[in-house]
VEXMAR-710016 format. One record per residue (C-alpha): residue number from 1; x, y, z. Coordinates in Angstrom, 3 decimals, always signed. Layout:
BEGIN
(drenti NUM; (X; Y; Z))
...
//
This chain:
BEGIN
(drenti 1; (+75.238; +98.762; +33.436))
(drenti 2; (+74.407; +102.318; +32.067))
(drenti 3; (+72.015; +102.418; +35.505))
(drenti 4; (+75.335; +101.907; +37.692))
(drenti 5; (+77.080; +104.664; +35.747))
(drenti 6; (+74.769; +106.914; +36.181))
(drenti 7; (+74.521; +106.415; +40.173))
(drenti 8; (+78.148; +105.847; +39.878))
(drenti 9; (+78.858; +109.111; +38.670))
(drenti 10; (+76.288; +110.789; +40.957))
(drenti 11; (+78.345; +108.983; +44.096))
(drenti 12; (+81.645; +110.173; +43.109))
(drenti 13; (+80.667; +114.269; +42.818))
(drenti 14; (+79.019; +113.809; +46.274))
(drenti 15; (+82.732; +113.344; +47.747))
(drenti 16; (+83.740; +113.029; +50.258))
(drenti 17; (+80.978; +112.936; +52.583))
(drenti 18; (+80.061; +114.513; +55.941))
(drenti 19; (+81.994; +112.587; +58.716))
(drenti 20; (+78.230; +111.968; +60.350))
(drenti 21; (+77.042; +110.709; +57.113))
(drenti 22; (+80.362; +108.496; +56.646))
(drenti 23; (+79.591; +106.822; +59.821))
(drenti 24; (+75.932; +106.314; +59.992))
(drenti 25; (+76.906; +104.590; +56.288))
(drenti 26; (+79.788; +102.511; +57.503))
(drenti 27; (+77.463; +101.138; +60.584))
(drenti 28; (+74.216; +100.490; +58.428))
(drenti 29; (+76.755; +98.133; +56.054))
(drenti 30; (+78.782; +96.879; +58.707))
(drenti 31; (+75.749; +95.184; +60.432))
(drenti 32; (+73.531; +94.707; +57.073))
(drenti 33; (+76.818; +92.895; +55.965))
(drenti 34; (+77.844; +90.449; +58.645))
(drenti 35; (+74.072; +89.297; +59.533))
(drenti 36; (+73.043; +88.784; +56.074))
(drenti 37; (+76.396; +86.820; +55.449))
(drenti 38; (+75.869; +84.710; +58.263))
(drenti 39; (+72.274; +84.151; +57.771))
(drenti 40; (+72.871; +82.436; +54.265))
(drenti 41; (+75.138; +79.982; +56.106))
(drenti 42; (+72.967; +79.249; +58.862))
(drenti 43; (+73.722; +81.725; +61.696))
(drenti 44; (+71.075; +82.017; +63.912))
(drenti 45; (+71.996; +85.378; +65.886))
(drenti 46; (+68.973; +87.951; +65.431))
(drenti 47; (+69.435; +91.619; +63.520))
(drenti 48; (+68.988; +92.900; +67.150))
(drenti 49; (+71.562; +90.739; +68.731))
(drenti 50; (+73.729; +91.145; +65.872))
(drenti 51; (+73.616; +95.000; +66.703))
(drenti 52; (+74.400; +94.680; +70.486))
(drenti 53; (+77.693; +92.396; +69.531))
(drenti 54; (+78.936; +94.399; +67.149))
(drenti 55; (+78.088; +97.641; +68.420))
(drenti 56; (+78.529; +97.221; +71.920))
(drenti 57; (+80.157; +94.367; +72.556))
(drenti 58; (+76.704; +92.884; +74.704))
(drenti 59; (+75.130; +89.836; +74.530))
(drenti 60; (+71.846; +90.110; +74.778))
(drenti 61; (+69.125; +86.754; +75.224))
(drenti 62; (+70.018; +83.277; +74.707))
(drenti 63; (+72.521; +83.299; +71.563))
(drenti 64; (+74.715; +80.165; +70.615))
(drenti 65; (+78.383; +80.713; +71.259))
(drenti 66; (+79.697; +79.307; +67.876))
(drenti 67; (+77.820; +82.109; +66.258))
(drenti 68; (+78.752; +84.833; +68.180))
(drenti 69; (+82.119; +84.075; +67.962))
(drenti 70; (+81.302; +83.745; +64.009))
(drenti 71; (+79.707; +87.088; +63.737))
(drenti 72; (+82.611; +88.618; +65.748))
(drenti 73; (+84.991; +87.294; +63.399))
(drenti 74; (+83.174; +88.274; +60.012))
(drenti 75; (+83.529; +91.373; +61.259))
(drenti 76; (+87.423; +90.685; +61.774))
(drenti 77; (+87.085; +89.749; +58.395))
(drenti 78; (+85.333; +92.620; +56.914))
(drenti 79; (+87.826; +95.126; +58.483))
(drenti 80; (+90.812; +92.721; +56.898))
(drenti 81; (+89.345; +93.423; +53.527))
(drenti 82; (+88.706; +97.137; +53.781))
(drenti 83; (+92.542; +97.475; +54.689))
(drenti 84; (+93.927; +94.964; +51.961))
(drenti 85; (+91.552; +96.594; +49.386))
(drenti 86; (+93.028; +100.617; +50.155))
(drenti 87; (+96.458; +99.471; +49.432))
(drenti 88; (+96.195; +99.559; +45.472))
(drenti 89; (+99.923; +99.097; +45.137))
(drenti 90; (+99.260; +95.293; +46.611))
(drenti 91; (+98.148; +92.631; +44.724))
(drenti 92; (+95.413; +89.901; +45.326))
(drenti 93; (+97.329; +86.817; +46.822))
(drenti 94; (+96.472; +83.308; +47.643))
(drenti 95; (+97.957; +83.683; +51.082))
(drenti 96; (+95.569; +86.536; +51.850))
(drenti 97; (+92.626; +84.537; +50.761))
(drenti 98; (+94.309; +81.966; +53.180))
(drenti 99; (+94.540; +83.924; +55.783))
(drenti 100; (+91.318; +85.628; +55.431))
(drenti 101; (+89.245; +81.990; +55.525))
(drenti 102; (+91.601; +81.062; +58.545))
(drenti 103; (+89.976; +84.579; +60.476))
(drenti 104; (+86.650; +83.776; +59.315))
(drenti 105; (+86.938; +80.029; +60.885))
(drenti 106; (+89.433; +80.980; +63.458))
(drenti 107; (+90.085; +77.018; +64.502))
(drenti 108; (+89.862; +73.753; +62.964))
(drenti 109; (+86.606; +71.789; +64.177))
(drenti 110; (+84.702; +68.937; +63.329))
(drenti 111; (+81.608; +68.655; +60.782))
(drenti 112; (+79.329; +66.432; +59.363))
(drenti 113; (+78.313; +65.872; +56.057))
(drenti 114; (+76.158; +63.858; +53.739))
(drenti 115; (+77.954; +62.768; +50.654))
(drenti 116; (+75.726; +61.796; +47.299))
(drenti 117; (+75.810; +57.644; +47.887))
(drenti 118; (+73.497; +59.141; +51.167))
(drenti 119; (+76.533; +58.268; +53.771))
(drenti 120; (+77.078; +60.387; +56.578))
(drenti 121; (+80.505; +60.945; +57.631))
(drenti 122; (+82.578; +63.465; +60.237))
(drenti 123; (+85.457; +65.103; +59.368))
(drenti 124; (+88.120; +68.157; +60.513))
(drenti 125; (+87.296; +71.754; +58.685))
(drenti 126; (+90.699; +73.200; +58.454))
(drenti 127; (+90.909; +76.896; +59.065))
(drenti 128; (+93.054; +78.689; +55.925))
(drenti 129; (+93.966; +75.314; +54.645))
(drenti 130; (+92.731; +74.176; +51.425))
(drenti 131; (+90.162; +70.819; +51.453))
(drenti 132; (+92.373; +67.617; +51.644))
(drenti 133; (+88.820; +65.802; +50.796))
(drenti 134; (+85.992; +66.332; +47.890))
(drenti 135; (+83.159; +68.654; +48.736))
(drenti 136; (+79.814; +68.519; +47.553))
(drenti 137; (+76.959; +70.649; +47.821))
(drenti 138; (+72.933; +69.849; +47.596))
(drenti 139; (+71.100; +72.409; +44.849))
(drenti 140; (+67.903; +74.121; +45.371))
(drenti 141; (+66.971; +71.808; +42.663))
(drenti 142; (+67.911; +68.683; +45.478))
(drenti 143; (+70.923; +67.724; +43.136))
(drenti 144; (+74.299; +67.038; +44.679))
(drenti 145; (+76.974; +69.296; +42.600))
(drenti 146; (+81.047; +68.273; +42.962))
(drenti 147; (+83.485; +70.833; +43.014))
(drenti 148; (+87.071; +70.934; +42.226))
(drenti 149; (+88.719; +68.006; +43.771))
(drenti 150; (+91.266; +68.563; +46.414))
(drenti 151; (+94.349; +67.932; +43.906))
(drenti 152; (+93.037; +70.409; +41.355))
(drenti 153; (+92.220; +72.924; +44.100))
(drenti 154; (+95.626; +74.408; +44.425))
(drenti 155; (+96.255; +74.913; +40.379))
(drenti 156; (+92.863; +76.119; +40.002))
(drenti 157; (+93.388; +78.544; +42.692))
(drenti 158; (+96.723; +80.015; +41.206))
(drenti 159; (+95.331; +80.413; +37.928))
(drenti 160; (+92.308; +82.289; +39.775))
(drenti 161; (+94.483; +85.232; +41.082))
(drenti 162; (+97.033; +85.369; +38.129))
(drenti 163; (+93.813; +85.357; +35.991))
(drenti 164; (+92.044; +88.553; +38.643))
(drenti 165; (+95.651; +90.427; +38.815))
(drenti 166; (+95.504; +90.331; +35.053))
(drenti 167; (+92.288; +90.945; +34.119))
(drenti 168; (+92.427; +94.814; +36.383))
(drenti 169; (+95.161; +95.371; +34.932))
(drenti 170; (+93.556; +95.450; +31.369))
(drenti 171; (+90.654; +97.194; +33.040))
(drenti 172; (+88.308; +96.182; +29.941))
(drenti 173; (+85.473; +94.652; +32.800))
(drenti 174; (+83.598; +96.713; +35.206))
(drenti 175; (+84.462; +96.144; +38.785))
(drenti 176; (+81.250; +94.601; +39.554))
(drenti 177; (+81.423; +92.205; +36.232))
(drenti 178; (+85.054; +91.416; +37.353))
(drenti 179; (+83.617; +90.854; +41.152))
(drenti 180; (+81.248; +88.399; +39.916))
(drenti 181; (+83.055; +86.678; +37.735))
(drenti 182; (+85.428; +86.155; +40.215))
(drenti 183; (+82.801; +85.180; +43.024))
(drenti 184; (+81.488; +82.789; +40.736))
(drenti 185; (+84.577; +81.117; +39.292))
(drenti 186; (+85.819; +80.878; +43.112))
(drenti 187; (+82.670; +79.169; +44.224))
(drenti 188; (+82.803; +76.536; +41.208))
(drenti 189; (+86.354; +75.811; +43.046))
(drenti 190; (+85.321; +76.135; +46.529))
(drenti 191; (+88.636; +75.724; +48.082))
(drenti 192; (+87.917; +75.456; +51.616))
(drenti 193; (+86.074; +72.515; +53.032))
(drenti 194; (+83.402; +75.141; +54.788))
(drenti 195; (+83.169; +79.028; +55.136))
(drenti 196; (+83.681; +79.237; +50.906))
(drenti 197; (+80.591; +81.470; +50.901))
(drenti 198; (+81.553; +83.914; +53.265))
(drenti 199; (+84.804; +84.209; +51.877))
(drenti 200; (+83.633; +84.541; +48.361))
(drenti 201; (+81.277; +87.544; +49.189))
(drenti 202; (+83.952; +89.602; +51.047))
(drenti 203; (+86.130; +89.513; +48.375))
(drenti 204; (+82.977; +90.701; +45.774))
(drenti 205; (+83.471; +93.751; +48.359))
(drenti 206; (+87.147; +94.022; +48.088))
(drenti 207; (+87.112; +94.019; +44.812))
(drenti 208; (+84.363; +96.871; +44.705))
(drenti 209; (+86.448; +98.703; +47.480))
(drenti 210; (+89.468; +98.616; +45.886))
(drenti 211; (+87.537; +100.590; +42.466))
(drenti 212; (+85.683; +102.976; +44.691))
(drenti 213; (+82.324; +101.193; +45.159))
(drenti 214; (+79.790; +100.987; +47.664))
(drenti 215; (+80.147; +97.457; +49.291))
(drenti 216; (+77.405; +95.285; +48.327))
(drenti 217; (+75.020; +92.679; +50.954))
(drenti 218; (+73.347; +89.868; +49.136))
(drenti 219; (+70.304; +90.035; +52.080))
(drenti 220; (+69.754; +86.135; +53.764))
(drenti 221; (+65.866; +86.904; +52.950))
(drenti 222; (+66.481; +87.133; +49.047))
(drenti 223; (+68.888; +83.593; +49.542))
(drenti 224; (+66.733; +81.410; +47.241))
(drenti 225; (+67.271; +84.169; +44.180))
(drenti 226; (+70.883; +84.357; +44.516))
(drenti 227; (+71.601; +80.470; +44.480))
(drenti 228; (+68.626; +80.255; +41.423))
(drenti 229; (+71.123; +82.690; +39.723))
(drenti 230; (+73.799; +80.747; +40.256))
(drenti 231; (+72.421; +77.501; +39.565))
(drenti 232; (+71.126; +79.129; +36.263))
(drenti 233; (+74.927; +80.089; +35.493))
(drenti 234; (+75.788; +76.164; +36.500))
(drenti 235; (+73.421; +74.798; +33.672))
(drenti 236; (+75.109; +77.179; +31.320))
(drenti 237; (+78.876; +76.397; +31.844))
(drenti 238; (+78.260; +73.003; +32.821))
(drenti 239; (+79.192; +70.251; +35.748))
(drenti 240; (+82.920; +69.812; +34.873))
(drenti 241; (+84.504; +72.099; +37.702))
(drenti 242; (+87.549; +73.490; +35.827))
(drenti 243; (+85.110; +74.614; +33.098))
(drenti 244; (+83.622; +76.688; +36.186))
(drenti 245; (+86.844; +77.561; +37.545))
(drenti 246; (+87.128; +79.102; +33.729))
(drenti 247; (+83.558; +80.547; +33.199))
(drenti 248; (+83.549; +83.364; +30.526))
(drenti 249; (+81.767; +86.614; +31.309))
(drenti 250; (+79.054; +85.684; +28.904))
(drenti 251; (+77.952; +82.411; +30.301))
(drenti 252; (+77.012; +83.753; +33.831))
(drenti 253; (+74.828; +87.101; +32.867))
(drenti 254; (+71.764; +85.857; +35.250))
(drenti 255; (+74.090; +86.310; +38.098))
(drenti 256; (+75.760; +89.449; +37.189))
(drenti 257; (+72.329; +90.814; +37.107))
(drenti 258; (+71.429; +89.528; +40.397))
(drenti 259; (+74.750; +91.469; +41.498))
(drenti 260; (+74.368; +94.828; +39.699))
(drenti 261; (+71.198; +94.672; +41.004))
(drenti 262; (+72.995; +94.794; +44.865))
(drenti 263; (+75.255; +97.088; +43.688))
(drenti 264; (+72.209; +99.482; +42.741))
(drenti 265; (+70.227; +98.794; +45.715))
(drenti 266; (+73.885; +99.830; +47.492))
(drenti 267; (+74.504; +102.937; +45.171))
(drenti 268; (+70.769; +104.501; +46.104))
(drenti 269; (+71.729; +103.894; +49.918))
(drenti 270; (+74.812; +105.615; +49.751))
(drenti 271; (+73.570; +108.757; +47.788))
(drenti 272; (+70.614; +109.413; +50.128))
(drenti 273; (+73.195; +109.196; +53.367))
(drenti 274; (+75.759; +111.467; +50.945))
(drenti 275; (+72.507; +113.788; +50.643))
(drenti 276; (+71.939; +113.789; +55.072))
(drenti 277; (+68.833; +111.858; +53.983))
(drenti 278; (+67.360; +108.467; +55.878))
(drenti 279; (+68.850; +105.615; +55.026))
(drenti 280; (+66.529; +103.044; +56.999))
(drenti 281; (+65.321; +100.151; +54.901))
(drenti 282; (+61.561; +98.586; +55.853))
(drenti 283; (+62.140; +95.334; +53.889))
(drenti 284; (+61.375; +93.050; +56.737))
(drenti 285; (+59.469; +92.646; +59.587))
(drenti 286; (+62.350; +92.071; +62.098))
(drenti 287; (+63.966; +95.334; +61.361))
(drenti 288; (+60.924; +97.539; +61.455))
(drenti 289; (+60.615; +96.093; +65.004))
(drenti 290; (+63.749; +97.169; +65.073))
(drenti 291; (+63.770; +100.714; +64.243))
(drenti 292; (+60.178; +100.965; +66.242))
(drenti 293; (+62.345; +100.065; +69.414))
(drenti 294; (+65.364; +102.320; +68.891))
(drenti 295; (+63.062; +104.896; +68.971))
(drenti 296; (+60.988; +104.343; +71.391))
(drenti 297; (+63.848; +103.727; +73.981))
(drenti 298; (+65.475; +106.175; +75.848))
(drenti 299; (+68.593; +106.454; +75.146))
(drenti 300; (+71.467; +104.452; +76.531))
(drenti 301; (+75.356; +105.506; +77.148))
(drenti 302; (+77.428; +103.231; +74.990))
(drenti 303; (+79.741; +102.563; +78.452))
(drenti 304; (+76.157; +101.702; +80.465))
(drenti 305; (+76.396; +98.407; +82.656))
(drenti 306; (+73.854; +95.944; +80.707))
(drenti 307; (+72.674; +93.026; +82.954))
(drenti 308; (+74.368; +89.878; +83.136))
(drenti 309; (+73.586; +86.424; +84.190))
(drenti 310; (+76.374; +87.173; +86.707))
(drenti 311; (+74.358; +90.046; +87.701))
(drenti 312; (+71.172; +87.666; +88.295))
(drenti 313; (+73.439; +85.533; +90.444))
(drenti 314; (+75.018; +88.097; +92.819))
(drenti 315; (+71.392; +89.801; +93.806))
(drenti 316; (+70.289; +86.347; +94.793))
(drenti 317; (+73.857; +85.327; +96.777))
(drenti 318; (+74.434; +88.687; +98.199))
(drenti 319; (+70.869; +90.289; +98.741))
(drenti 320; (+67.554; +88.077; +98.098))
(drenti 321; (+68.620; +84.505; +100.074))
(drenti 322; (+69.658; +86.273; +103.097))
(drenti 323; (+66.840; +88.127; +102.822))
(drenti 324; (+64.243; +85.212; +102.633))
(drenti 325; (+66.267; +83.947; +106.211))
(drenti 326; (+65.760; +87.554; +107.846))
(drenti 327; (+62.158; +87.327; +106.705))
(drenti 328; (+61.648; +83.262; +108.122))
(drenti 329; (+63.553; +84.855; +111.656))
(drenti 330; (+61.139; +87.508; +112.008))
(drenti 331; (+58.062; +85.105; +111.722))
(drenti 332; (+58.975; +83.024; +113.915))
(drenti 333; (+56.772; +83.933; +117.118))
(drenti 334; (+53.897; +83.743; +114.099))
(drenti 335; (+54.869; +80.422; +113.154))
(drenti 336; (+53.721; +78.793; +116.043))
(drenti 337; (+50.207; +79.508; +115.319))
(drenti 338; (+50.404; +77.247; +112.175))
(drenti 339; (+51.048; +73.391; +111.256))
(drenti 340; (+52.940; +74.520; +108.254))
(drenti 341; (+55.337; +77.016; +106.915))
(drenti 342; (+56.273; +76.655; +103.424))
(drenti 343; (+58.396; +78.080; +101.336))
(drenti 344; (+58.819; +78.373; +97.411))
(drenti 345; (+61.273; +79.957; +95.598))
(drenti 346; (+61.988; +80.281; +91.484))
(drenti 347; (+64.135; +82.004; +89.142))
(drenti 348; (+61.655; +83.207; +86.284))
(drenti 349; (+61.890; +83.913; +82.234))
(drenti 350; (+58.414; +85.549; +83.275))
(drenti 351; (+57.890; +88.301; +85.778))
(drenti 352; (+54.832; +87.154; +87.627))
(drenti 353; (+54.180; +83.366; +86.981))
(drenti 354; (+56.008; +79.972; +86.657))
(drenti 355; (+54.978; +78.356; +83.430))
(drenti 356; (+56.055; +75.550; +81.065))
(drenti 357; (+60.114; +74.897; +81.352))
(drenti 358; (+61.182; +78.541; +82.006))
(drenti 359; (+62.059; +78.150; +85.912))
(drenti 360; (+63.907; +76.832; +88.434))
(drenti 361; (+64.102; +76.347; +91.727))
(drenti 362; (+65.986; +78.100; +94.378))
(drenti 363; (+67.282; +76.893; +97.874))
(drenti 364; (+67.788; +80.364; +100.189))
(drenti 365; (+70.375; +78.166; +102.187))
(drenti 366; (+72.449; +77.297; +98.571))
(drenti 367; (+74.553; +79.770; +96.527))
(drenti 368; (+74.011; +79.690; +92.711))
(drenti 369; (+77.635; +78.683; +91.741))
(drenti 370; (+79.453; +78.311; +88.536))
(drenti 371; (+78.115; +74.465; +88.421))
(drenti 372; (+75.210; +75.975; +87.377))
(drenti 373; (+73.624; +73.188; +84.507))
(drenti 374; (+73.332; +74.286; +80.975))
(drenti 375; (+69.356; +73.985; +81.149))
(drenti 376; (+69.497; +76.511; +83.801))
(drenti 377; (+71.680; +78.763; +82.818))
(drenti 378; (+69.798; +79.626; +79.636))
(drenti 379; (+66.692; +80.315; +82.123))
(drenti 380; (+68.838; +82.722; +83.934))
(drenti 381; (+70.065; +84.682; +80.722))
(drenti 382; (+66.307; +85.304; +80.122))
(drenti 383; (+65.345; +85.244; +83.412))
(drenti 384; (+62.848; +88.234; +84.509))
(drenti 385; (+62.595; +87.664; +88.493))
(drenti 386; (+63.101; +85.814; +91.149))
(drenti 387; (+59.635; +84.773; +93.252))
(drenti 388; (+60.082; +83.859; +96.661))
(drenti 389; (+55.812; +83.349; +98.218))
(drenti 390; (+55.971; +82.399; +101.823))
(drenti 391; (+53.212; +80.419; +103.183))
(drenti 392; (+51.195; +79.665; +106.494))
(drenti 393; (+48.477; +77.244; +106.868))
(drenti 394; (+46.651; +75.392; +109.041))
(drenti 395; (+45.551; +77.340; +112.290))
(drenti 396; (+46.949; +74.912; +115.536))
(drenti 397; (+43.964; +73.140; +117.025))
(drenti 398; (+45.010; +74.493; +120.204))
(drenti 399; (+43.777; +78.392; +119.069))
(drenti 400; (+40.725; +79.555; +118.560))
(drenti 401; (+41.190; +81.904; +115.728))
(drenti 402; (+39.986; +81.356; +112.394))
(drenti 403; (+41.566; +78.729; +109.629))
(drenti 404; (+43.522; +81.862; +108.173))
(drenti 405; (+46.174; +81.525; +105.618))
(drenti 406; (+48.984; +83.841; +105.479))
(drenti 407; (+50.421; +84.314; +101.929))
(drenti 408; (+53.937; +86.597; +101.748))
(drenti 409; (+55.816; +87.703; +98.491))
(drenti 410; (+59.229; +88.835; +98.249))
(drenti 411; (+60.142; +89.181; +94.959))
(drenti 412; (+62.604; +90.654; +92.408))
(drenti 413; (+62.233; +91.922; +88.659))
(drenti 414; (+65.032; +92.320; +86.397))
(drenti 415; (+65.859; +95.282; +83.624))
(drenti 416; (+68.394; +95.901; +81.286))
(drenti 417; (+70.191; +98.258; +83.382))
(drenti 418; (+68.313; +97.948; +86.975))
(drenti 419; (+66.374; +95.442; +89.007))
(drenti 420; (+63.427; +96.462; +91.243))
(drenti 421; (+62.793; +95.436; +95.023))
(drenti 422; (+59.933; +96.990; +96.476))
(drenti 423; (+58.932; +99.395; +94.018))
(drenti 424; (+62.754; +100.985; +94.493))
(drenti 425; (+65.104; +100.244; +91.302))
(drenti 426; (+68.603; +99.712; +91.948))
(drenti 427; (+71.827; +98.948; +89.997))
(drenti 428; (+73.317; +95.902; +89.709))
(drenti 429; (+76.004; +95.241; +91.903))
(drenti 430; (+74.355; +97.749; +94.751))
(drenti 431; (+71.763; +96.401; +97.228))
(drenti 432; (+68.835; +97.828; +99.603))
(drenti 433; (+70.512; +99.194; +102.654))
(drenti 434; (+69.343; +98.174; +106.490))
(drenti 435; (+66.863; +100.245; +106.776))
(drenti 436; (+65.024; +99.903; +103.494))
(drenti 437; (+65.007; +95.992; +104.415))
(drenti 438; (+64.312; +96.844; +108.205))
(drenti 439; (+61.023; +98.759; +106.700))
(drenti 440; (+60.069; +96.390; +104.671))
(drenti 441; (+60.226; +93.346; +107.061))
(drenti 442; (+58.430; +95.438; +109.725))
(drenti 443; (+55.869; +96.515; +106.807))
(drenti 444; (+55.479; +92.315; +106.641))
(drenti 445; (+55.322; +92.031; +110.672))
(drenti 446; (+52.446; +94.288; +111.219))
(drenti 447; (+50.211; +92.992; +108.279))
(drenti 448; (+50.744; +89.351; +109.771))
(drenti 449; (+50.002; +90.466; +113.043))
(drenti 450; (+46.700; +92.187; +111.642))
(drenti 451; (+45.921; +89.271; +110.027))
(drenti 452; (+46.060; +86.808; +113.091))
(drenti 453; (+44.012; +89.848; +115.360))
(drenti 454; (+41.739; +89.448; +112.885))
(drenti 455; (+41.508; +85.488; +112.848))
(drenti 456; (+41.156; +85.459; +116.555))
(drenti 457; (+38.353; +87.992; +116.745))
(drenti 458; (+36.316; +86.421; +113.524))
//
């Protein structure tokens, strides 16, 4: 504790900080915060994607729905607690706990769960309504451990946030021993029948708002040390969950280590952005990817169009089909040299070959509609072209020219911002004009026309 004094101290005479240095701080926790909260409980959204949501609003590669809409609403969450935690004159309250878990979840839904006799069972999660069932959770040791059942729940709770309002009112615990105390006595409840995890943490951060703190992130990477902590704080108060919902300071030290040690980590942080100094963490691979790529990209207006799947869809019903017809029309007189004209046509994940699963076919005389099927749709949010190869074959007996094939390419590559046709980029939602396409079919004409001269004189 003397550590987080000293730092403590150090952070309060570097007040207030630069507006720059404010906000670089306040983004760094924001997304440190809501992806490492999420990871813990299974979110699956990348640091990177987790940046263009919350920063821009994009979505950016294939990303599950539920958790986007998750991440979006921990950050709801996050901006709830900041708010509730600045009005000092207000009380900690059940209902904004309530309200709080009912953001986080933002709808009931169903879940499944195995239950310690091995049975597998589905059931509603309520949002901001306590469990109306027991909940169990599997330790790292592969133990099932019961919580409070759902008729002790609402007791426990009350006595919970007479027992906070109370205790910072004495003021005889650190914030960040009453913060874990609290996280952990909470947990040994776990109120809610999901999301008790992520509710538990933002109120550690409330708690350290409200006494002037640096919020804290317990990182998704360092997950098996902070349930060890807590399990080690289990075998000291025991299985019976209102002894947990009661825990004295004394029998969970292992885990308010484990927390002073993320309040440390987040004192250091905000000194060195209080100083103008880098605060960019290389702790894992992902983010020094990360940081390699900001840099290395130019630089991007925050109101800049990023590409769509909608985007993908309107340059192949508005530009590229008709195109493919214009090209067919022009070949005609060529065509009757040949037994065959064929035609494929893909939408790509890569940019110059169809491999494995990550294409599909495309029909110039069909629209891509909204009937579009799921596997295809998450080829088209990846998607990197669209190849359209025209082919002749098979000289007419009646000519006597050599057995020439004629191979054509057409073909489209997508970028964030642009695509490219023809070595020309262009915006989404603008297309090559008449001439460019006039060019580029007569460009076609005269190389097949060289290329039957040629078969004919061989």
């Amino acid at each position: 504790m003397k550590k987080i004094d000293e730092l403590f101290k150090e952070w309060q005479s570097l007040q207030p900080l630069k507006e720059s240095d404010q906000r670089r701080l306040d983004q760094k926790f924001m997304l440190e915060f809501n992806y490492n909260s999420n990871h813990i409980e299974g979110n699956t959204l990348t640091y990177g994607q987790t940046e263009f949501l919350l920063m821009f609003g994009k979505v950016v590669d294939n990303a599950n729905m539920k958790d986007l809409e998750e991440m979006k609403a921990s950050n709801v969450g996050l901006k709830m607690v900041r708010l509730e935690a600045e009005d000092k004159e207000r009380p900690l309250t059940e209902s904004f706990i309530r309200e709080l878990h009912h953001t986080l979840l933002r709808e009931d839904y169903e879940e499944r769960r195995e239950y310690p006799d091995g049975s597998v069972r589905t059931y509603t999660v309520h949002a901001g309504i306590y469990k109306t069932r027991p909940n169990s959770v599997k330790t790292v040791t592969g133990e099932f451990f019961e919580y409070a059942s759902p008729e002790e729940t609402p007791a426990l709770m009350t006595d919970l946030i007479q027992w906070y309002n109370e205790e910072e009112r004495k003021g005889q615990m650190s914030p960040i021993e009453l913060a874990t105390l609290f996280h952990y006595r909470y947990i040994r409840i776990h109120p809610f029948e999901d999301g008790n995890g992520r509710v538990s943490r933002l109120i550690v951060n409330y708690i350290l708002h409200r006494h002037g703190y640096p919020m804290i992130v317990v990182k998704s990477s360092d997950k098996t040390n902070y349930l060890i902590a807590l399990n080690r704080c289990d075998l000291a108060v025991g299985k019976v969950p209102a002894d947990g919902a009661h825990a004295p300071l004394e029998r969970i030290l292992p885990f308010v280590e484990y927390m002073s040690n993320c309040l440390e980590r987040a004192l250091n942080i905000s000194i060195k952005a209080a100083k103008g100094e880098s605060i960019e963490e290389e702790d894992d691979f992902e983010k020094q990817l990360r940081i390699i790529e900001r840099n290395a990209k130019k630089e991007i207006p925050q109101d800049s169009h990023i590409v769509t799947p909608q985007d993908k869809i309107d340059v192949f019903n508005k530009f590229h089909r008709q195109l493919t017809d214009r090209i067919i029309n022009a070949l005609n007189p060529a065509i009757a040299f040949y037994n065959t004209l064929t035609v494929h046509y893909f939408m790509t994940k890569d940019r110059d070959k169809i491999s494995g699963t990550g294409f599909f076919e495309l029909n110039s005389k069909e629209e891509l509609g909204p009937d579009i099927s799921e596997r295809n749709m998450n080829i088209l949010k990846e998607a990197q072209s669209i190849m359209m190869h025209i082919r002749l074959q098979g000289v007419k007996s009646i000519y006597k020219m050599k057995d020439t094939p004629i191979r054509l390419s057409a073909s489209v590559f997508f970028d964030l911002q642009h695509y490219t046709f023809n070595g020309t980029t262009y915006r989404y939602g603008t297309y090559p004009t008449s001439t460019q396409l006039d060019n580029f079919i007569k460009d076609i004409k005269d190389y097949v026309l060289k290329t039957i001269q040629k078969a004919t004189e061989a």
